[in-house]
C-alpha positions as CSV (number, residue, x, y, z in Angstrom):
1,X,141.7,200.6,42.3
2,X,138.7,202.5,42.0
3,X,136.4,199.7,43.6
4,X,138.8,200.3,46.6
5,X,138.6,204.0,46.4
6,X,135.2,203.8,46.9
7,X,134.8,200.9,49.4
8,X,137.0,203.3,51.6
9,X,135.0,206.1,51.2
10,X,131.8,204.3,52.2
11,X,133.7,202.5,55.4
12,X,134.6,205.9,56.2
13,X,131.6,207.8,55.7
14,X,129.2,204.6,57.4
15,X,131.5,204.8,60.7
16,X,131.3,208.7,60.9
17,X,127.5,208.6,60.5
18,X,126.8,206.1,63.1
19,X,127.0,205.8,66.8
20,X,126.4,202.2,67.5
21,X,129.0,200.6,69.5
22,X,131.4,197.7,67.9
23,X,132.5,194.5,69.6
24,X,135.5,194.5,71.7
25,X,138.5,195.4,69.4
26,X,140.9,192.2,69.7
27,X,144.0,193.5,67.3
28,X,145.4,189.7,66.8
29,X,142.1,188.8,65.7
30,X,141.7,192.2,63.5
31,X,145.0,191.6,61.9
32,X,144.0,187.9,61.4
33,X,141.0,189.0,59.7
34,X,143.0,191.6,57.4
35,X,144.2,188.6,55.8
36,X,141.2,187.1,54.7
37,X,139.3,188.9,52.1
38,X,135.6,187.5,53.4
39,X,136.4,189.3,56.7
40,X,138.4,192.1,55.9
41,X,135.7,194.5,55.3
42,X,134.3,194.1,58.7
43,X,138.1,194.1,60.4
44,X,138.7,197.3,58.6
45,X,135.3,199.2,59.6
46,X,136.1,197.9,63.2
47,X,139.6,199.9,62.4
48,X,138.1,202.7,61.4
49,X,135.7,202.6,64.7
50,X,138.6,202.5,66.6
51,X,140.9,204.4,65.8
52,X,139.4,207.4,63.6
53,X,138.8,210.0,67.0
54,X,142.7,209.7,68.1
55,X,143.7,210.2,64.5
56,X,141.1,213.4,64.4
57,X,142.6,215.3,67.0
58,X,146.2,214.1,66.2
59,X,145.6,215.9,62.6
60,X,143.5,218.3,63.9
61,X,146.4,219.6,66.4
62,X,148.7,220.0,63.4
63,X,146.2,221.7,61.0
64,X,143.7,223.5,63.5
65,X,140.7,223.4,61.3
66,X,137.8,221.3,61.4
67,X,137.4,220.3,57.8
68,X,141.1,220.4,56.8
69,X,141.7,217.8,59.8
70,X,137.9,215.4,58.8
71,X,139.6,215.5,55.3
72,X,143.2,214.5,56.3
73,X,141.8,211.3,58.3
74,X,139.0,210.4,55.9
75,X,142.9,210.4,53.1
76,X,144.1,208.5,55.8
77,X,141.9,205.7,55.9
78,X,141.7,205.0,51.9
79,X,145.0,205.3,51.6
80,X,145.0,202.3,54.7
81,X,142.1,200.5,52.6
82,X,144.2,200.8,49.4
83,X,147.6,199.6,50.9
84,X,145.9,196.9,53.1
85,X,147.7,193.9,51.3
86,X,151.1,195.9,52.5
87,X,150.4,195.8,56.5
88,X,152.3,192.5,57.4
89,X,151.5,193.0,60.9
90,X,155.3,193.7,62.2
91,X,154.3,197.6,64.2
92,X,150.8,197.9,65.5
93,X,147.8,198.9,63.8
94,X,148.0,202.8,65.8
95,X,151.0,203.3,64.5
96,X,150.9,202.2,60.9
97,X,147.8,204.4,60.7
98,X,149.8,207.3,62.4
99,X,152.5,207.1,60.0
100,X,149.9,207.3,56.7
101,X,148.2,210.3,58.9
102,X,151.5,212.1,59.5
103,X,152.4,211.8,55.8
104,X,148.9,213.3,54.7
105,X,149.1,216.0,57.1
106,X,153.2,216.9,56.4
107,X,151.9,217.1,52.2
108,X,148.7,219.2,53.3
109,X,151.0,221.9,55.3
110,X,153.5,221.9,52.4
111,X,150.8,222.9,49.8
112,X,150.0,225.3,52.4
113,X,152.8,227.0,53.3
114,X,151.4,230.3,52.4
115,X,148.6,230.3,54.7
116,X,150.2,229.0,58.0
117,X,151.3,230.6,60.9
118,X,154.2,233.0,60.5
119,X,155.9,235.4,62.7
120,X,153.8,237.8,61.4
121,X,150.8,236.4,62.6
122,X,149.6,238.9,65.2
123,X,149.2,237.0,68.9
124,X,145.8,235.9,69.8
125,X,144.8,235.6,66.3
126,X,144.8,231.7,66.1
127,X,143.3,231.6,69.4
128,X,140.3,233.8,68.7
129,X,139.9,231.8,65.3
130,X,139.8,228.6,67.3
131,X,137.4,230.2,70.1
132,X,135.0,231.2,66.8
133,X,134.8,227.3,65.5
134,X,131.8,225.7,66.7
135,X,133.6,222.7,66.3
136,X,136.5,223.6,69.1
137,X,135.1,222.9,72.5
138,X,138.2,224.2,74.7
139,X,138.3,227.1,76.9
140,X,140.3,230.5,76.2
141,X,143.0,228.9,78.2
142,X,143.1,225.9,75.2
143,X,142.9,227.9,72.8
144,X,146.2,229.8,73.8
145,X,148.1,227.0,74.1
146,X,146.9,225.9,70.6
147,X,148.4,228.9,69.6
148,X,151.4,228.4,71.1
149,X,151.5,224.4,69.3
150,X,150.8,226.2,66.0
151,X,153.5,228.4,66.1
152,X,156.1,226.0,66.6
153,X,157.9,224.4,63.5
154,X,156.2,221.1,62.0
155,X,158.6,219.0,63.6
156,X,158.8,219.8,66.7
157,X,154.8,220.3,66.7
158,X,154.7,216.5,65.7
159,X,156.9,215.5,68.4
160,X,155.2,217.8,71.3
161,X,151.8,216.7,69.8
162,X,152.4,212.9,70.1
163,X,154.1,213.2,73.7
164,X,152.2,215.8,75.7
165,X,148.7,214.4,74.3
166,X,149.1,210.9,73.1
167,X,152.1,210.0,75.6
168,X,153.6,208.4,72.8
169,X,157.4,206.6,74.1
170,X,159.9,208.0,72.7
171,X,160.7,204.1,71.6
172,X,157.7,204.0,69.8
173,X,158.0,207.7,68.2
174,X,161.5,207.0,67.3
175,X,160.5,203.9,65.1
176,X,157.4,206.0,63.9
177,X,159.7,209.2,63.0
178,X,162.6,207.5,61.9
179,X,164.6,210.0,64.1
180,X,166.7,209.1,67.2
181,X,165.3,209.1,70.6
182,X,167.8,211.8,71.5
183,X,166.8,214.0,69.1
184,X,163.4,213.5,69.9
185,X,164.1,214.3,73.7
186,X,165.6,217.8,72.4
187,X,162.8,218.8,70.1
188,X,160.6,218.1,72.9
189,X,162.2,219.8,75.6
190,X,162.9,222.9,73.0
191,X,159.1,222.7,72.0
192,X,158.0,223.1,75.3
193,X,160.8,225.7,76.2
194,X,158.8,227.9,73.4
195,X,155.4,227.1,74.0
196,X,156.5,228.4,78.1
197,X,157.7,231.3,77.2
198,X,155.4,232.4,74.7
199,X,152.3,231.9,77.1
200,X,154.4,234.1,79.4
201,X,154.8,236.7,77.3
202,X,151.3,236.5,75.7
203,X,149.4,236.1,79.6
């Protein structure tokens, strides 16, 4: 266990420090790889390569800050590396790595339920933190409607967060959610209901 623990952490850490471009990411050959243990190392850095940004800013939309999100998805992948042997292939490799992100980042909101945005939060508040981050490279305009994502509950944040920037299908959000595509319809339509009028009220 700890041999994996730390095999993650150094196919993490390797694929954040470096810029150098990987071969052409073939998933039926990645999974094919998964499966044999001379090869997996290399399919799973190639993984990482691939897929690490889109997880960043899908965490980092939920959780706004910089090293809470680089945390989240560096969990993420040694939780993948550790439950590799469990990946039989059946969903795609986006959205087995989405679901082990979206659990991550669900537990770190719990423990910080204290510290996140309440109705008491004055307006503008998120939005001038965001502007301050050297890591947020939006406009004032981005950070607003950042504000207005964070305000929303967690569910419908997830659901407006994997539509209006991944353009997830609601097919594939359904089966990644384990929620109905109607439901998932509605807490869209009421997320961006919110996030309308409270850039109304706030511009």
């Amino acid at each position: 266990m700890a041999e994996k623990h730390q095999q993650a952490e150094a196919i993490h850490h390797q694929n954040q420090q470096t810029n150098v471009p990987h071969k052409q990411y073939n998933e039926a050959t990645i999974i094919t790889h998964l499966k044999d243990e001379s090869k997996r190392s290399d399919a799973f850095s190639a993984i990482v390569k691939e897929h690490s940004e889109s997880i960043y800013w899908h965490v980092r939309r939920m959780v706004l800050a910089h090293e809470d999100a680089n945390d989240i998805v560096q969990n993420t992948f040694i939780k993948a590396w550790m439950n590799i042997d469990g990946f039989q292939g059946k969903s795609k490799i986006s959205t087995w790595l989405y679901r082990i992100a979206i659990n991550e980042t669900l537990t770190f909101l719990n423990k910080q339920k204290g510290t996140t945005v309440s109705l008491d939060t004055p307006e503008g508040a998120i939005a001038e933190q965001l502007e301050s981050d050297s890591h947020f490279c939006g406009d004032k305009a981005d950070a607003a409607l950042q504000e207005a994502i964070a305000r929303l509950p967690e569910k419908q944040r997830l659901v407006f967060n994997l539509k209006y920037y991944e353009d997830m299908k609601y097919e594939e959000m359904s089966r990644l959610l384990d929620t109905s595509v109607g439901a998932l319809k509605a807490s869209y339509h009421i997320a961006v209901k919110k996030i309308e009028e409270y850039l109304s009220q706030a511009y």
